[in-house]
N, C-alpha and C positions, 0 to 999 in steps of 0.2 A: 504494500500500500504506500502512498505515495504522505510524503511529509508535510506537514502545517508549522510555521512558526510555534512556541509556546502562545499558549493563551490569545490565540490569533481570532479574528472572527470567524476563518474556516474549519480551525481544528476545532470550535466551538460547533460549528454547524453538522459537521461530521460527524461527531457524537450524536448527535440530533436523527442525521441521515440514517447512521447503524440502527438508530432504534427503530426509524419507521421500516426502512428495509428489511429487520431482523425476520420477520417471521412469512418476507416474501408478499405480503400482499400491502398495497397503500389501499386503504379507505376513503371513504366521500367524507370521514369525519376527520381522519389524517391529513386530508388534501386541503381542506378548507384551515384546520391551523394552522399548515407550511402558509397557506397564502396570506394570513394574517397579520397585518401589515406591526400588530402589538409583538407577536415572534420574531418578524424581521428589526424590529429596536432593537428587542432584546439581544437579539446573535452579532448587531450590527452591518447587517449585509443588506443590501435590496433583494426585491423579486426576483431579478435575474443574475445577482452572485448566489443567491442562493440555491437556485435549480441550477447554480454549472456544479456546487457542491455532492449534491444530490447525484447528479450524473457522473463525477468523478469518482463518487463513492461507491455506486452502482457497479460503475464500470472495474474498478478496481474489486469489488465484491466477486462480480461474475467470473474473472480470471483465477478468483481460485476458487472455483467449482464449487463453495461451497451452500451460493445461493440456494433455496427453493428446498432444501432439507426439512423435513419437519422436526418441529422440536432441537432443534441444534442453531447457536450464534453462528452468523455466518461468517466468523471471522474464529481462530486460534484463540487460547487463552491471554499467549503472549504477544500479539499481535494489539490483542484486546487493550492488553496491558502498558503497551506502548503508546495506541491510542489516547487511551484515555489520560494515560500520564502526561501528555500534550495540553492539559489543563494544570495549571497549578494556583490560580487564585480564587481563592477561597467564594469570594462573593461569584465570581463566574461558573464555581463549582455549582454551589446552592441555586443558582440561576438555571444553570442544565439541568441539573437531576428533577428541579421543577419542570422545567420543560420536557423532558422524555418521559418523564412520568404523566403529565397529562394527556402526552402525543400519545401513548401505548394504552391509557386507559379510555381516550376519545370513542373507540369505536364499541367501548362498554365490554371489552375483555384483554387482558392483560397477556399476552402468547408468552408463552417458554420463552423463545430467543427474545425478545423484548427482555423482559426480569432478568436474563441473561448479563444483556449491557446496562443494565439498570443498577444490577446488584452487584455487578465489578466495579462501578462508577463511585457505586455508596462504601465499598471497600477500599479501596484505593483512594478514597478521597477521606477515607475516614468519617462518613458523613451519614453511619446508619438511621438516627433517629431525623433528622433532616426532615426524608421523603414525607411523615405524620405532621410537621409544621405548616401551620396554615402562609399561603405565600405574602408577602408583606405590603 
């Protein structure tokens, strides 16, 4: 997978991307938070940085075969873990894990590979109790 600055608005978005991509299907209720101009603040990207995100991630997904698995991240552990490490500030952390947690519960069910990136994010960030705080 291809690399993000630290705590970049892409390496933010990407996180974002693994989650919606994880479990292989985008939703009409996924689709419509990506296009949500209050998510695009938050990540700091536009509409259209955002969907080349999406597409890089995609694409970078699809090359290692692991897309469209059921119940499995589509990405290695340690790949994961590289990823995600690509965030190191704190308020940006709490910002994602909000965000991927609402992106993954949008569609009114939370898939294996979603909690997947979700639950390495809260680990690695050290940020288990987090995900139950109301956002601010």
């Amino acid at each position: 997978m291809r690399r993000y600055p630290t705590n970049s608005p892409q390496a933010a978005a990407r996180i974002v991307a693994l989650t919606v991509l994880a479990d292989g299907d985008l939703s009409t209720a996924e689709f419509e938070l990506l296009a949500h101009p209050e998510l695009h603040a938050q990540l700091g990207l536009d509409r259209d940085a955002l969907a080349i995100v999406l597409h890089d991630a995609y694409t970078d997904l699809e090359s290692g075969a692991r897309l469209g698995i059921p119940d499995t991240c589509p990405v290695d552990e340690f790949t994961l873990r590289d990823i995600v490490n690509e965030i190191d500030d704190p308020e940006l952390q709490k910002r994602l894990l909000r965000l991927c947690a609402d992106i993954a519960h949008s569609d009114g069910a939370v898939d294996i590979a979603e909690s997947i990136v979700i639950s390495s994010a809260m680990e690695q960030w050290g940020l288990y109790r987090e995900i139950f705080r109301p956002a601010h």
